[in-house]
C-alpha positions as CSV (number, residue, x, y, z in Angstrom):
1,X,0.0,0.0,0.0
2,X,1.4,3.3,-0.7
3,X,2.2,5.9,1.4
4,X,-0.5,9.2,1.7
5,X,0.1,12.2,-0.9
6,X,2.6,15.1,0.8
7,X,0.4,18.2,1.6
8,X,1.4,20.6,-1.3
9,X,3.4,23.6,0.4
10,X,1.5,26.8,0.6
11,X,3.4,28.1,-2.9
12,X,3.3,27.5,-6.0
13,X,6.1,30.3,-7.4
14,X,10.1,30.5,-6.2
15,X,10.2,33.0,-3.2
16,X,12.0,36.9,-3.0
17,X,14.2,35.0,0.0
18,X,14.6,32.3,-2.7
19,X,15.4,34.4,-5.6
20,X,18.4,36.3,-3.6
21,X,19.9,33.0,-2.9
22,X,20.5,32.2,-6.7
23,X,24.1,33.0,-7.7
24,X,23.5,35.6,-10.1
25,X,22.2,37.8,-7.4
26,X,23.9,36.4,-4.5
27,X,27.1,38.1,-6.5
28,X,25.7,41.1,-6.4
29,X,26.1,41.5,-2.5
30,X,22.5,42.3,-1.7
31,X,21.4,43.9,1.2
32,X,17.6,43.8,2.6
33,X,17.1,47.6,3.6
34,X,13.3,47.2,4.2
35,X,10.2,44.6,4.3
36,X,12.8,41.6,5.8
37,X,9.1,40.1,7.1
38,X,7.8,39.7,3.8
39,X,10.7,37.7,1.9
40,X,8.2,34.9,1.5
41,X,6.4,36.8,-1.2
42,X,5.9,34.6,-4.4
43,X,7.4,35.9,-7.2
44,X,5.7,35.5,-10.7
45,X,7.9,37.1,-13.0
46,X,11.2,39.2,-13.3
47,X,11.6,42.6,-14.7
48,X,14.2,45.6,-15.9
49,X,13.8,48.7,-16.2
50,X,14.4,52.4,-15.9
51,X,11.3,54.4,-17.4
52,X,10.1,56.6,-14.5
53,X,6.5,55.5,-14.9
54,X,7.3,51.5,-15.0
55,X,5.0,50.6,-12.7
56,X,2.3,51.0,-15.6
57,X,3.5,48.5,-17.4
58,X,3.8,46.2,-14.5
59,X,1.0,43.4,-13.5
60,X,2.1,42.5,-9.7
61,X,4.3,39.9,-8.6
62,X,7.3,41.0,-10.3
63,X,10.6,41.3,-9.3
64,X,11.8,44.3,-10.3
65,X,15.4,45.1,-11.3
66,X,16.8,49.1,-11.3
67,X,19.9,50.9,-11.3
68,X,17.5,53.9,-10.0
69,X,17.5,56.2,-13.3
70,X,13.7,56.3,-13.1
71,X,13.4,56.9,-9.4
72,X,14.1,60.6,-9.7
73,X,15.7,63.7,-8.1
74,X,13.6,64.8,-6.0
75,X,12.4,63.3,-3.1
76,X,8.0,64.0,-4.2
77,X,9.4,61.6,-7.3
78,X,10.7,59.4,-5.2
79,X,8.2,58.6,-3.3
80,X,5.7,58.8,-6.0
81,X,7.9,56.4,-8.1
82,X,8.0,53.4,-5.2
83,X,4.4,54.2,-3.7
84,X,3.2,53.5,-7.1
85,X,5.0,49.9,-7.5
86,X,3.6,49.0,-4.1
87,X,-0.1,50.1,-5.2
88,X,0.9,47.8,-8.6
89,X,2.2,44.7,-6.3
90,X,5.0,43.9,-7.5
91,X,7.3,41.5,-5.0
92,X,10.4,43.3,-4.4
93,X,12.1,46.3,-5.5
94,X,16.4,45.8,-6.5
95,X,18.5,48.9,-6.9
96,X,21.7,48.3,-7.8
97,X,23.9,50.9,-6.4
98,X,26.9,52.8,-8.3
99,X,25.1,53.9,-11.6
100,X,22.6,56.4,-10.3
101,X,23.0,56.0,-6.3
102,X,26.1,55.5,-3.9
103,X,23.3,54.9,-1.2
104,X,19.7,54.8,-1.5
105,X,17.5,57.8,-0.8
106,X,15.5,58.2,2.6
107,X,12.6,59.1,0.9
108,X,13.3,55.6,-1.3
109,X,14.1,54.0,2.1
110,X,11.3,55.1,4.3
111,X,8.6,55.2,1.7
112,X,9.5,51.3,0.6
113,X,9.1,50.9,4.5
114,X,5.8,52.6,5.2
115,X,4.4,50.7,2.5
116,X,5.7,47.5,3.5
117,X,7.4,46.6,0.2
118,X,10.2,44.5,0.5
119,X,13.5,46.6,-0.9
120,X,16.8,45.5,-1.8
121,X,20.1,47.3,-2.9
122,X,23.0,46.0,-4.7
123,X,26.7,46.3,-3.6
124,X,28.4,44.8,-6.6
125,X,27.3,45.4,-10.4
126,X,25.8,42.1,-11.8
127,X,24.4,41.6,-15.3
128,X,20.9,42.2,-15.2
129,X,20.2,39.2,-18.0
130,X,22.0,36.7,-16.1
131,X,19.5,37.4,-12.9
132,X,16.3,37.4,-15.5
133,X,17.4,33.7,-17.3
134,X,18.3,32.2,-13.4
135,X,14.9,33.5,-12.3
136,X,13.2,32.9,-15.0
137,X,14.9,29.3,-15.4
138,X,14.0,28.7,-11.3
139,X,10.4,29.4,-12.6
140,X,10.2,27.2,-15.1
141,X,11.5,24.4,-13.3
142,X,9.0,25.4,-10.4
143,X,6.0,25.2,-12.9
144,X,7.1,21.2,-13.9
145,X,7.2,20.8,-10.2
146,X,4.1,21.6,-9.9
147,X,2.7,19.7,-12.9
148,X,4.7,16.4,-11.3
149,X,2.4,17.2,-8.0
150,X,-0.7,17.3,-10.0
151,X,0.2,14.1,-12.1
152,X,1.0,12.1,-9.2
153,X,-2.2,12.8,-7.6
154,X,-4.1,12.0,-10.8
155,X,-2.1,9.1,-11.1
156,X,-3.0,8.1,-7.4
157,X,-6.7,8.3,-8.4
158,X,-6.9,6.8,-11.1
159,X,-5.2,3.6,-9.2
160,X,-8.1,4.2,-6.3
161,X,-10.5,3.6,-9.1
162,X,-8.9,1.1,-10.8
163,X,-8.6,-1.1,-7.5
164,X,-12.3,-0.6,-7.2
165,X,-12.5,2.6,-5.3
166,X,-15.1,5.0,-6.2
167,X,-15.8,8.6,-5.6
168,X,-15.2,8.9,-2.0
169,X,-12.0,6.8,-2.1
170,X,-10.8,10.0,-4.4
171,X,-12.1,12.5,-2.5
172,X,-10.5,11.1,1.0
173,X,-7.1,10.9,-1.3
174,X,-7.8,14.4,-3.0
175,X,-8.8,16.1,1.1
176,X,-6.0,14.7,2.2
177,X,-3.2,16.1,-0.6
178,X,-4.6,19.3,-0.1
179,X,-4.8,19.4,4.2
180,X,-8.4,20.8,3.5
181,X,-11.9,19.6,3.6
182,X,-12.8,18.1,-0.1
183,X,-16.7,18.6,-1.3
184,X,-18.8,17.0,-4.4
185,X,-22.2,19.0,-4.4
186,X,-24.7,18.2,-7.7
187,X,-25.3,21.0,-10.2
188,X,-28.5,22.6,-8.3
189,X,-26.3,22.6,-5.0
190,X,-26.9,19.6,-2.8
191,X,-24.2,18.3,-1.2
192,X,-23.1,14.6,-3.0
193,X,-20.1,13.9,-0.5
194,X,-17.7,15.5,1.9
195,X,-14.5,14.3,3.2
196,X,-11.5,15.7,5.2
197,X,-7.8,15.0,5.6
198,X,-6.8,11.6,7.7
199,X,-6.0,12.4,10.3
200,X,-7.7,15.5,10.8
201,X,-5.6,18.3,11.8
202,X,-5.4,19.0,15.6
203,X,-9.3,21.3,16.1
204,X,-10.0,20.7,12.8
205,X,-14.0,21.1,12.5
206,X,-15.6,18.1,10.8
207,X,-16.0,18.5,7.6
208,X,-19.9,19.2,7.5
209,X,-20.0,21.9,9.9
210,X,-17.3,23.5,7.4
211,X,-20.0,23.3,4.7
212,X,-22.6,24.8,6.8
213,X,-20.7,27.5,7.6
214,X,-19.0,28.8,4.5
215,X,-20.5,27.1,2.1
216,X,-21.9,30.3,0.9
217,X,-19.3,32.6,2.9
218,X,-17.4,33.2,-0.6
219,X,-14.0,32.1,1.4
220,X,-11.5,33.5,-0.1
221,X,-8.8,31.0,-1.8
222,X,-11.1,28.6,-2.2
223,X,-11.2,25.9,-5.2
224,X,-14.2,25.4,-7.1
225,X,-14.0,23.2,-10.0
226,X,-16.9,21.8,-12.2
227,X,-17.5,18.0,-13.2
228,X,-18.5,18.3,-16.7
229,X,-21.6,16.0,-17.6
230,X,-24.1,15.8,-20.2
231,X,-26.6,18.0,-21.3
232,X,-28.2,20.2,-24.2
233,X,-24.8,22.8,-24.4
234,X,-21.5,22.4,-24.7
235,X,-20.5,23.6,-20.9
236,X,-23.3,20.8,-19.2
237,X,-22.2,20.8,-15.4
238,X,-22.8,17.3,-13.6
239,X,-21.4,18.2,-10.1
240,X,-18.6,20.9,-8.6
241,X,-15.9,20.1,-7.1
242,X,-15.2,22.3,-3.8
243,X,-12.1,22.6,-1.7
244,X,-12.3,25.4,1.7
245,X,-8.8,26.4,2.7
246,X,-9.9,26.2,6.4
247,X,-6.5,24.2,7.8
248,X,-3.8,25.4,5.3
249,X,-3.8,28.0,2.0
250,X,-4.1,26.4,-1.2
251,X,-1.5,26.6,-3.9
252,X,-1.8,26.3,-7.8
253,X,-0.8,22.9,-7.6
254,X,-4.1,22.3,-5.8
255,X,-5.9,23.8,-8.9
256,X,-4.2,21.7,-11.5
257,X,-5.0,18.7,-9.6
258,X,-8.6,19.4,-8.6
259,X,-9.2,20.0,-12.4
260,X,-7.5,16.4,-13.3
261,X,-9.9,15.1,-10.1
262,X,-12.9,16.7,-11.8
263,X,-12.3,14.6,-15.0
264,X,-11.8,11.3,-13.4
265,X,-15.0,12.2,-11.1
266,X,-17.0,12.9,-14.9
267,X,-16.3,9.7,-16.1
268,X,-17.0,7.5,-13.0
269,X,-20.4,9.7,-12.7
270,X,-21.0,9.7,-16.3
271,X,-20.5,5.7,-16.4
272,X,-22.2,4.7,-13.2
273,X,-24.5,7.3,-12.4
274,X,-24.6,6.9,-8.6
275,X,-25.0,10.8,-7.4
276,X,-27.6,8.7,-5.3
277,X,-25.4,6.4,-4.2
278,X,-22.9,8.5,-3.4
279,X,-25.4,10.8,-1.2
280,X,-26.2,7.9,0.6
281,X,-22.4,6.8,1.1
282,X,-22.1,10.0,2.5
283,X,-25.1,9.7,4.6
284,X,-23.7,6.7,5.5
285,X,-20.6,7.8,7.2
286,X,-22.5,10.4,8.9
287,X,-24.7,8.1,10.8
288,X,-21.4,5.8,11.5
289,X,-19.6,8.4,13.1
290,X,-22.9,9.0,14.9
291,X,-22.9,5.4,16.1
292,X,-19.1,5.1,16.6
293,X,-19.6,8.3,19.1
294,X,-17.3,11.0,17.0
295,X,-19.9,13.4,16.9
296,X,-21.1,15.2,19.6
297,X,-24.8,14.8,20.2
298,X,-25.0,18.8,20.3
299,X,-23.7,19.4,16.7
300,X,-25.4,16.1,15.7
301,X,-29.0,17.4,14.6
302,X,-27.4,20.6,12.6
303,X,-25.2,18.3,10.4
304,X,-28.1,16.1,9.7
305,X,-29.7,19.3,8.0
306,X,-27.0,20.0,5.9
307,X,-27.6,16.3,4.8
308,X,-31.4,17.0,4.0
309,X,-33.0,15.4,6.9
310,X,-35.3,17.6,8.9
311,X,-37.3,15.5,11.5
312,X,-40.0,17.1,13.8
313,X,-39.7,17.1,17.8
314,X,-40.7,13.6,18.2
315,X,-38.5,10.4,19.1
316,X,-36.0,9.5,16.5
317,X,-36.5,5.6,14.8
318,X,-32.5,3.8,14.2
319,X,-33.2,1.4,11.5
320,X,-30.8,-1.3,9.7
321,X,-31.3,-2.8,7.2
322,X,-28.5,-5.9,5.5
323,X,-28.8,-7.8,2.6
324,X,-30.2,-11.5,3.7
325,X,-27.3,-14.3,4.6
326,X,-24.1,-14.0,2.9
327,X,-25.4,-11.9,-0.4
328,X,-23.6,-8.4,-0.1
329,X,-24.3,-6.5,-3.3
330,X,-21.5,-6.4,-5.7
331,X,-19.9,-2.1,-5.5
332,X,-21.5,-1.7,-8.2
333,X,-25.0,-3.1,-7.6
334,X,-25.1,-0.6,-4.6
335,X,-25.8,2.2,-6.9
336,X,-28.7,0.4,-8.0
337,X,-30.3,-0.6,-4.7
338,X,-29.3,2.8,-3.2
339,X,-31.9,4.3,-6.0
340,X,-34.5,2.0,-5.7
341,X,-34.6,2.4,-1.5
342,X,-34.5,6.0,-1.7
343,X,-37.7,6.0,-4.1
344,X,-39.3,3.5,-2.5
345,X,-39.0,5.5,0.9
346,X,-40.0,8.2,-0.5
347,X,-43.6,7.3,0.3
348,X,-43.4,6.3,3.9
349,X,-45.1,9.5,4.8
350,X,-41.9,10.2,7.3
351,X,-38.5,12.1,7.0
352,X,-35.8,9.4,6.6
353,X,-32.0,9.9,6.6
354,X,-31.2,6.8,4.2
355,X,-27.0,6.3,4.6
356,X,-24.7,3.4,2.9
357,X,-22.1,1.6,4.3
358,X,-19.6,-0.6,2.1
359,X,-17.3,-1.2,4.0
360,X,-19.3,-3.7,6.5
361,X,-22.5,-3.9,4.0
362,X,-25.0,-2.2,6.0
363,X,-27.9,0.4,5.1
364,X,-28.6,2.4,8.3
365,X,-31.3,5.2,8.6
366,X,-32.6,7.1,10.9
367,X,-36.5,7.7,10.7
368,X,-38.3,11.0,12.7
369,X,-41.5,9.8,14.4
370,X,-44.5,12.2,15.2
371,X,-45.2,12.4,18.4
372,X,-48.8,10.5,18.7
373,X,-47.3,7.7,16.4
374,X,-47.0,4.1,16.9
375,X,-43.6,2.6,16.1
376,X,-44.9,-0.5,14.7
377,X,-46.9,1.6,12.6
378,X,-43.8,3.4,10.8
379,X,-41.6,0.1,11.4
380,X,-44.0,-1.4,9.0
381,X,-44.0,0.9,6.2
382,X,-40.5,1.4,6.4
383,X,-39.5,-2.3,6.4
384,X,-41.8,-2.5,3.3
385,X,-40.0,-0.3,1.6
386,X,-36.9,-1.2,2.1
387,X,-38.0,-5.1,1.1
388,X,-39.6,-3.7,-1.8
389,X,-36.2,-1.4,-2.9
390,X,-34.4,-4.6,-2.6
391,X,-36.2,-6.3,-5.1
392,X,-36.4,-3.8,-7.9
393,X,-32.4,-4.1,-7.3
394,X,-32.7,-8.2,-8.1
395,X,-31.3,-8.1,-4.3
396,X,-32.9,-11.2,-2.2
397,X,-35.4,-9.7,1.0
398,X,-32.9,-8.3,3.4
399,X,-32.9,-8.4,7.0
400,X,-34.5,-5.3,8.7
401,X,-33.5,-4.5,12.6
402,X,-35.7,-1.8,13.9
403,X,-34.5,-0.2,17.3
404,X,-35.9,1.8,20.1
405,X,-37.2,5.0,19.9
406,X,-34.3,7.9,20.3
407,X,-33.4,10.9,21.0
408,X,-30.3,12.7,19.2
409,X,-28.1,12.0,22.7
410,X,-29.3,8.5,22.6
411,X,-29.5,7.5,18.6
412,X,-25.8,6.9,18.0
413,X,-26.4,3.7,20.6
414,X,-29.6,2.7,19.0
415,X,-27.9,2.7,15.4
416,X,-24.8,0.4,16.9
417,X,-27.4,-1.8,18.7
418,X,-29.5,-2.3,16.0
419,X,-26.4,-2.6,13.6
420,X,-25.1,-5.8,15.4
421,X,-28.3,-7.2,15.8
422,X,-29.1,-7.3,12.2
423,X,-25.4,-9.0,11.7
424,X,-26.6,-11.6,14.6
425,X,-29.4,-11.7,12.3
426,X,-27.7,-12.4,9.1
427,X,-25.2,-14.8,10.7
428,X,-28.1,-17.0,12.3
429,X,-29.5,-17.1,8.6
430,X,-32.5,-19.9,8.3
431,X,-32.2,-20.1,12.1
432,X,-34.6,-17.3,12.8
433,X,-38.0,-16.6,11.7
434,X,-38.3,-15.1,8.4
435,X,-39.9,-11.0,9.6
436,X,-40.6,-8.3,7.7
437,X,-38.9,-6.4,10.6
438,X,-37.1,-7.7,14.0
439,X,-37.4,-5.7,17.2
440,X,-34.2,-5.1,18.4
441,X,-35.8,-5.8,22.3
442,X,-36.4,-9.2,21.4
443,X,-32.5,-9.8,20.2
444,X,-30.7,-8.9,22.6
445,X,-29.5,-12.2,23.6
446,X,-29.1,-13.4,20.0
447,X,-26.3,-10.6,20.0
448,X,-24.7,-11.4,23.1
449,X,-24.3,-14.9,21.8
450,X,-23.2,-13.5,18.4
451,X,-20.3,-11.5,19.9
452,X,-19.4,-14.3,21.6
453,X,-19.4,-16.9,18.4
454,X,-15.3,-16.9,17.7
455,X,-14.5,-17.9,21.2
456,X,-14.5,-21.7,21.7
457,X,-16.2,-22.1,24.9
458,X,-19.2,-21.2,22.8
459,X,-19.2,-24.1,20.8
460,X,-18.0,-26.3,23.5
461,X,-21.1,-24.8,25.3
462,X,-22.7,-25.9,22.2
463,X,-21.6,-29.5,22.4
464,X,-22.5,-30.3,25.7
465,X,-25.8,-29.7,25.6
466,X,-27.3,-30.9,22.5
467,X,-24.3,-33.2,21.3
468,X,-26.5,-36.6,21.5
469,X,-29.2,-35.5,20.0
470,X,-27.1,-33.8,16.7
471,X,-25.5,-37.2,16.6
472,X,-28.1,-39.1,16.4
473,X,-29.7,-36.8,13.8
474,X,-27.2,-37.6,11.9
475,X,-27.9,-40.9,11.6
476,X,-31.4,-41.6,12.4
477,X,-34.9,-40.7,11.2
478,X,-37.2,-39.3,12.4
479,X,-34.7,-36.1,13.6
480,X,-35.5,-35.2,17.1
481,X,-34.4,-31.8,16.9
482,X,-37.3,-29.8,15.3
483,X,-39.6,-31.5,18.2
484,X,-37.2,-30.1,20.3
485,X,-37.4,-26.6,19.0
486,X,-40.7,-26.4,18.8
487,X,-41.4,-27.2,22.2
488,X,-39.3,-24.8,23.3
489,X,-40.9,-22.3,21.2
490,X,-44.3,-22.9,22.6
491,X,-42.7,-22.5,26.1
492,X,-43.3,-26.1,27.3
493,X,-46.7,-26.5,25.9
494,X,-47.7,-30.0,24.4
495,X,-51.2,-29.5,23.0
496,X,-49.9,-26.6,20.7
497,X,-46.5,-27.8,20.1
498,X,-48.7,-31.2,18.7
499,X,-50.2,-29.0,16.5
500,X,-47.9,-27.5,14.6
501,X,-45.6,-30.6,14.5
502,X,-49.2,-32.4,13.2
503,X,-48.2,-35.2,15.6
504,X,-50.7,-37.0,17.9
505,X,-50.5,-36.8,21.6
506,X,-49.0,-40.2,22.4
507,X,-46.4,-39.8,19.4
508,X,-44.9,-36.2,21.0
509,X,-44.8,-37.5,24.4
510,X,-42.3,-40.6,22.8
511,X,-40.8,-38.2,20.8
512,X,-39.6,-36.0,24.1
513,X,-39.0,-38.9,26.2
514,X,-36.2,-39.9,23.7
515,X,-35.0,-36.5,23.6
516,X,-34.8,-35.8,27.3
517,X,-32.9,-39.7,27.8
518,X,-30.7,-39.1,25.0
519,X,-29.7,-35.8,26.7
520,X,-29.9,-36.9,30.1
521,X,-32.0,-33.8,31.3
522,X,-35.6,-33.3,32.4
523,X,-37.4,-30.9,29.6
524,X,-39.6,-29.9,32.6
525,X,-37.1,-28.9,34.4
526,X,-36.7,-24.8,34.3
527,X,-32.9,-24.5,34.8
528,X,-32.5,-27.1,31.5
529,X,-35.0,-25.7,29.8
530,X,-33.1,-22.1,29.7
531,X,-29.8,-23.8,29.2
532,X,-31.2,-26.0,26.2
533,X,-32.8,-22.6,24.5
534,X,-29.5,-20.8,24.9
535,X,-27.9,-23.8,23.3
536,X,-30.1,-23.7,20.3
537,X,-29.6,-19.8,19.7
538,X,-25.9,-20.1,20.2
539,X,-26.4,-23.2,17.0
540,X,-26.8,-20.7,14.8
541,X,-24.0,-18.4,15.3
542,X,-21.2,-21.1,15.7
543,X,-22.5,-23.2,12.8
């Protein structure tokens, strides 16, 4: 696995401190008279020249070469002359001394100070060419840097996606070249997908709260490129590509790159259209990090409405749902079933926060109850939509957990709850009734069995109790073990345990006689009833 991209440094363009440590200028003796505090300027360009009024023809950025037979006589021209190439922007003023000046002029001196330009005189004659090609070769050689940066990050991508990543795998990679907060919002503004740099930077906000805020703030130094897509005219827009300097400043290496991100991100969008999918991924992370306690419950509710979801004062509903058994949706048949769900529960006649999770299969959402409404109620219409989102996918019914009413404090422990009950769920397969929905109350010591299913004493546990009557399953009919089951089921009693088995009286009563000799126990006997139910539950986890 390869190491994480570098942060790019803050600039993009060679330095004033950098450009008087290249020989040609180094020669000249130079000699920082005032802005010392501001060396770090980038410089864009180099420049000669003696015309008095040559900050006209400047652009900013420059550095700007002089023997000083512009500056003036007077000291009014003077100051005029430097004032203006401050109020232009250039980088740093360099006055050779001996043609025109033995020292530089107060009124050169102090003005250059009060206006906080950086100033530089000359000791030692150098050719004025020679500085321009070293600069001008030290810029050139910066730029290539630059475009190496940008390719390495493209090339980085483009290895997330061809490994299988998708979006947010880039956008991680992309947040964390640039030290910033990375965001993918569709054309009409809703936000696709936000990530941040891993780590996050010590008191770094999360990344939605950075949205929220400044989203609209106009942050100066931000990058904002667009994801071309398809459309009626030539300059279609698909999705923009946001990144908020809110840790670190962004350099132009950033911008090459975030334009080379924005063409991989068109073609990925372009070929698997999953905006929907990706919303929900990042949904998805949202409500982990709500179960997984990194977001405080206070800050909780006003990320949520950056993410679209706007319940009302009533409880909060934590709902999994997993695809049945072993049959996780191939990556790309998530953008499928991601679509289908959201449709589907669409019509539930509640808000819903739908989220995706690849990485351990899992669809969790969070459901806002009125007030004066029944859980079961909602449970019901949810669970159906979910089932019936599943099957326009060609995904098999999945397994729906729904947990207890929450509030925002409490809802990142309902969503873990309900999360491992609907893997003790999926692990027990055939073992447990086929629901619409499960209530999380009634799991809870399927999951405590479940958590327990790699240690050995479990199956030992296991082995112990029903041992004989496995074995002789195996090799003899009629198999003991549904009577056995069932019994249990129906809590001890005959006349309905008869019943569903479609046995007669006499033949049950044989039936559990050889069940409790084989065993050795008394099946009316309290203590081994609850020891032989635990034994069956803890069947289906250990296999």
């Amino acid at each position: 696995m390869e190491p994480p991209l570098p942060p790019a440094p803050p600039q993009g363009a060679i330095t004033v401190a950098r450009a008087l440590e290249l020989p040609a200028l180094r020669r000249g003796l130079p000699e920082v008279m005032t802005g010392a505090d501001r060396l770090h300027r980038p410089v864009r360009w180099v420049h000669a020249g003696e015309a008095p009024n040559i900050a006209a023809l400047l652009k900013g950025g420059e550095l700007l070469l002089t023997t000083g037979l512009g500056v003036g006589d007077r000291p009014a021209e003077q100051r005029a002359f430097v004032r203006g190439l401050a109020e232009r922007g250039i980088a740093a003023l360099v006055v050779e001394l001996g043609a025109r000046f033995t020292t530089l002029p107060a009124a050169v001196v102090d003005t250059a100070r009060s206006c906080g330009l950086p100033l530089v005189q000359l000791h030692r004659e150098v050719p004025f060419v020679a500085v321009t090609e070293e600069i001008h070769t030290e810029l050139v050689n910066e730029h290539y840097a630059l475009l190496r940066r940008a390719e390495e990050v493209h090339r980085r991508c483009t290895e997330v996606l061809l490994g299988g990543g998708g979006v947010p795998e880039v956008l991680r990679l992309f947040a964390g070249f640039t030290g910033n907060p990375v965001f993918l919002e569709a054309s009409d503004g809703r936000l696709l997908y936000a990530a941040g740099p891993e780590p996050a930077p010590p008191g770094a906000a999360d990344p939605l709260q950075v949205w929220d805020g400044l989203r609209a703030a106009g942050l100066p130094g931000r990058v904002v490129t667009d994801v071309p897509g398809t459309g009626p005219g030539p300059g279609a827009v698909r999705a923009r590509l946001s990144v908020l300097p809110v840790n670190a400043p962004l350099a132009p290496v950033h911008r090459i790159a975030a334009d080379r991100a924005a063409g991989l991100l068109a073609v990925v969008l372009l070929q698997a259209r999953q905006e929907e999918e990706l919303a929900a991924r990042g949904r998805g992370d949202f409500l982990t990090d709500l179960a997984e306690d990194r977001l405080d419950a206070a800050d909780a509710a006003a990320q949520a409405r950056v993410l679209g979801f706007r319940p009302g004062p009533g409880p909060l509903l934590p709902v999994v749902m997993r695809p049945a058994g072993d049959l996780v949706p191939a990556p790309d048949s998530w953008t499928a079933l991601a679509g289908a769900v959201h449709r589907e529960l669409a019509g539930v006649g509640a808000p819903v926060l739908l989220g995706v999770r690849l990485p351990e299969g899992r669809v969790p959402l969070l459901v806002g109850l009125r007030e004066d409404e029944e859980r079961a109620a909602v449970a019901d219409r949810v669970a159906a939509a979910l089932r019936a989102g599943a099957e326009r996918a060609s995904c098999r019914p999945p397994v729906v957990v729904v947990g207890a009413p929450a509030t925002w404090r409490t809802a990142g422990a309902g969503l873990r709850h309900a999360a491992e009950a609907a893997g003790a769920v999926a692990a027990a397969g055939q073992g447990l009734p086929d629901r619409p929905w499960h209530d999380v109350r009634r799991l809870d010591v399927d999951v405590l069995l479940w958590r327990l299913r790699s240690h050995g004493d479990l199956a030992a546990f296991v082995e112990r109790a029903l041992g004989p009557l496995l074995a002789h399953d195996a090799t003899s009919r009629p198999p003991l073990l549904p009577t056995l089951e069932t019994y249990l089921a129906h809590a001890g009693r005959k006349a309905e345990t008869a019943r569903e088995l479609h046995l007669n009286r006499q033949t049950l009563y044989d039936r559990l006689g050889r069940i409790g000799k084989l065993l050795g126990t008394d099946l009316e006997d309290p203590e081994a009833v609850l020891s032989l139910g635990l034994a069956l539950r803890a069947r289906r986890h250990v296999g």
